[in-house]
Backbone as JSON, one array per atom type, in Angstrom:
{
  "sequence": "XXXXXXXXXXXXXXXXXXXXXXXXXXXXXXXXXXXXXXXXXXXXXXXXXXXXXXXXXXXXXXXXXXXXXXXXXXXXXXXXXXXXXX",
  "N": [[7.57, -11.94, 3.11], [4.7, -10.22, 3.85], [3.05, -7.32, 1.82], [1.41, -5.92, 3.48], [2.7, -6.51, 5.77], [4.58, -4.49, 6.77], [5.96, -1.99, 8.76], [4.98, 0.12, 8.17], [4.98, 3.39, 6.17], [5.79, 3.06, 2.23], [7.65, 4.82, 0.68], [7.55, 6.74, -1.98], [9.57, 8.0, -5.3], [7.29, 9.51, -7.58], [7.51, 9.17, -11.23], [5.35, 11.12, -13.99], [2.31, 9.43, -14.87], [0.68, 6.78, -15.03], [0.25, 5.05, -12.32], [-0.18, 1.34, -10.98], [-0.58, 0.25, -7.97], [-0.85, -2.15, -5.36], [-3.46, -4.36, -4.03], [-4.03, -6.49, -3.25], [-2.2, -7.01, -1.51], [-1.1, -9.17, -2.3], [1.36, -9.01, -3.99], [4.8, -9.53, -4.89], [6.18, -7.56, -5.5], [5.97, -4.8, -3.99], [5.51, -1.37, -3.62], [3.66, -1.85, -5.6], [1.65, -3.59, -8.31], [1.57, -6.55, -9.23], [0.43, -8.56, -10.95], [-0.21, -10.57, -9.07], [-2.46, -11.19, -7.9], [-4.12, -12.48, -9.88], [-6.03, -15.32, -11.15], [-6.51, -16.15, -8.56], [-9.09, -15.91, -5.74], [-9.58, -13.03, -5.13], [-11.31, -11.24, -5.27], [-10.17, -8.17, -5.42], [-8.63, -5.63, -7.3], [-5.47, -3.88, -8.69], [-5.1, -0.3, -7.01], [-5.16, 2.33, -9.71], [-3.76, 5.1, -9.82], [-3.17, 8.27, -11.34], [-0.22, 9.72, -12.18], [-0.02, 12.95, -12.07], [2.75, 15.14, -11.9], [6.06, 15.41, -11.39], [6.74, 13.54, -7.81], [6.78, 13.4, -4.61], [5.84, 9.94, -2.62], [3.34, 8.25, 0.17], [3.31, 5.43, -0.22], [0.83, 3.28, 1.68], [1.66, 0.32, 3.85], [0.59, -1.12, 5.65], [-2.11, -1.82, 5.63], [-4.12, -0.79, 6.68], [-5.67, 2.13, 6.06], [-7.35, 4.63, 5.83], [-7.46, 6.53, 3.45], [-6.88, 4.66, 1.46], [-4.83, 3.93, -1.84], [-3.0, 5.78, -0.23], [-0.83, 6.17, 2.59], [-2.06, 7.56, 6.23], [-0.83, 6.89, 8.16], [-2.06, 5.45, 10.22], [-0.67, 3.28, 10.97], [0.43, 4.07, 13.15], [-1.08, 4.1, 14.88], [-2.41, 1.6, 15.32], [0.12, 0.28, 16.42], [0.88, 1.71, 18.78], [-1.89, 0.91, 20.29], [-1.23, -1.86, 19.88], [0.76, -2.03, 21.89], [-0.42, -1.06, 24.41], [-1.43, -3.22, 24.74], [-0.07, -4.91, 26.34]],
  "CA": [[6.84, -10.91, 3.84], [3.71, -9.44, 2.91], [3.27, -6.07, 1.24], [0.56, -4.78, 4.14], [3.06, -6.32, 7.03], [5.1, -3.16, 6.79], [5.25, -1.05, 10.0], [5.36, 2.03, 7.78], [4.37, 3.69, 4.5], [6.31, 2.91, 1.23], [7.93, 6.37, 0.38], [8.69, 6.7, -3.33], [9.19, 9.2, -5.77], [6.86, 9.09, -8.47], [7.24, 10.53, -12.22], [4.32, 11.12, -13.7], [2.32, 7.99, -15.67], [-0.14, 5.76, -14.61], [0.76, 3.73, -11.12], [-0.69, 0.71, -10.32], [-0.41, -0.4, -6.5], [-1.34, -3.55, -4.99], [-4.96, -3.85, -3.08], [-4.15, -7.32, -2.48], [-1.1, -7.25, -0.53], [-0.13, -10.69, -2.54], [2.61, -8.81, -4.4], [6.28, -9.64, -4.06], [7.3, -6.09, -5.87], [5.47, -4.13, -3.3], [3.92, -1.55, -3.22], [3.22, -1.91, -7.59], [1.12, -4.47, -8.64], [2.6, -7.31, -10.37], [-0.42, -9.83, -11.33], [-0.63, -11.53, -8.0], [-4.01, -11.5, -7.6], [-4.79, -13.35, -11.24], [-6.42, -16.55, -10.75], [-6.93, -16.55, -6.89], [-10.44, -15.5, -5.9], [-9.54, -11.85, -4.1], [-12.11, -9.98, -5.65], [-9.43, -6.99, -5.62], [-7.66, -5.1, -8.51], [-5.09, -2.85, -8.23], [-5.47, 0.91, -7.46], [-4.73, 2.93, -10.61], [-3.71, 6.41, -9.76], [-2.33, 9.16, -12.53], [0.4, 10.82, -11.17], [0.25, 14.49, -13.31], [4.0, 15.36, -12.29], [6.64, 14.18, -10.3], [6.38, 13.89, -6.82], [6.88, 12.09, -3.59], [4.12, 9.78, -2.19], [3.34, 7.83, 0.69], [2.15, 4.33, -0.13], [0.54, 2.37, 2.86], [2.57, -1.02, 4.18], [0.17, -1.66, 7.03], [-3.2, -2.12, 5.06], [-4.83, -0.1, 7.27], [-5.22, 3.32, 5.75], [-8.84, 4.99, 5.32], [-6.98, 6.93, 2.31], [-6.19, 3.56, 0.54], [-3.7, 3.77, -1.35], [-2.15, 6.38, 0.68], [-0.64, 6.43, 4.27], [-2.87, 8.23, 6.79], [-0.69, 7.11, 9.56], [-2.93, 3.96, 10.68], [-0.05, 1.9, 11.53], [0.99, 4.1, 14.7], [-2.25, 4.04, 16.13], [-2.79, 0.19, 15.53], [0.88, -0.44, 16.92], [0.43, 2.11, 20.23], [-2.83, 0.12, 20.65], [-0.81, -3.16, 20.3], [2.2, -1.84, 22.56], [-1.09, -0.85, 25.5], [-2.27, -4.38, 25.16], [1.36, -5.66, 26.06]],
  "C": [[5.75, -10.35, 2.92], [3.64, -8.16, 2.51], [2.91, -5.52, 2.66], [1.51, -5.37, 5.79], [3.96, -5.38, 7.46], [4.77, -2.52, 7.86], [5.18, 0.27, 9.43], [4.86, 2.21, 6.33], [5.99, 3.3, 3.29], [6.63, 4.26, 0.68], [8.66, 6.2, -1.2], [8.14, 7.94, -4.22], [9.03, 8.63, -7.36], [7.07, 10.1, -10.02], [5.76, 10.27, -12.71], [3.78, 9.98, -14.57], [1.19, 8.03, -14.3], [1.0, 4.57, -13.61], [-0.22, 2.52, -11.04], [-0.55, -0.04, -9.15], [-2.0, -1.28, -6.05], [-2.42, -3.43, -4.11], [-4.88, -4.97, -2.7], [-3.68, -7.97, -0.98], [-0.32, -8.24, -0.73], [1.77, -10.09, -3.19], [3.95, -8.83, -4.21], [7.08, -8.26, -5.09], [6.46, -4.76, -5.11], [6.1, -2.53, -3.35], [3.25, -1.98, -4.79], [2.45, -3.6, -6.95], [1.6, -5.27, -9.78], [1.76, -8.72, -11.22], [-0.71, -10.9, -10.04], [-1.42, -12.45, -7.8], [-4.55, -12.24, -8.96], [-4.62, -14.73, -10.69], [-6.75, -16.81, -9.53], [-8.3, -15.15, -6.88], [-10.26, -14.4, -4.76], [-10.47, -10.97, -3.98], [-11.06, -8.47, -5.21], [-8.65, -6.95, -6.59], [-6.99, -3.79, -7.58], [-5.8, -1.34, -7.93], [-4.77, 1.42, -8.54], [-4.5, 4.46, -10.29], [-2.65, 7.12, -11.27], [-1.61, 10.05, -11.75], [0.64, 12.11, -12.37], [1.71, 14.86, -12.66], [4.76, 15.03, -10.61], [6.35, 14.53, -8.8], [6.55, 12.84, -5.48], [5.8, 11.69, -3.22], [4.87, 8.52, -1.07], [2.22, 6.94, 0.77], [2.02, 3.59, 1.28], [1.04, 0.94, 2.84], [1.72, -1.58, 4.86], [-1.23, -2.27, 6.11], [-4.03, -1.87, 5.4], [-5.92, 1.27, 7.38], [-7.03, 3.51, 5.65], [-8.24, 5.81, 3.83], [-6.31, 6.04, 1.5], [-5.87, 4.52, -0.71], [-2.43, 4.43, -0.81], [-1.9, 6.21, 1.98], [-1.27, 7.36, 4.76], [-2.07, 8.1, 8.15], [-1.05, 5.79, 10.35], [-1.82, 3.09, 11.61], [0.44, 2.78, 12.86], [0.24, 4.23, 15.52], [-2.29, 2.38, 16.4], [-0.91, -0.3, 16.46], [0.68, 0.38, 18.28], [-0.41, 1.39, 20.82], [-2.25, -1.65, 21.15], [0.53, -2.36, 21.45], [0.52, -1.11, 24.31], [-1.72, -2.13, 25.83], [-1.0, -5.11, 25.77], [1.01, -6.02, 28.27]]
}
């Protein structure tokens, strides 16, 4: 399965440090970035966020998000939309 076929956000609790999450979606330790993308021509690198102290977050599954790499939600509009095309 792919990282971005997720019907939902990735909920984890972060301490604080340097994250890096996946922009490709190749990753099989989703949502982190694990080298995927080296050698295949994605033109994408991870996002790097600093988390200053701990905290819960909501990474995006769907790949949809205008707040890459946060959840915005995206995936229950794009699945309502698919569940009106039905």
């Amino acid at each position: 399965m792919s990282m971005y076929d997720k019907k939902g956000p990735y909920i984890i609790h972060e301490e604080p440090g340097p994250k890096f999450y996946c922009m490709c979606g190749l990753s099989d330790e989703p949502p982190y970035c694990n080298g995927s993308h080296n050698g295949k021509e994605t033109g994408k690198r991870p996002y790097i966020v600093k988390v200053e102290e701990p905290r819960t977050v909501k990474i995006c599954g769907c790949g949809k998000s205008a707040t890459m790499p946060y959840c915005d939600g995206a995936h229950g509009k794009y699945e309502a939309a698919e569940k009106t095309e039905e």
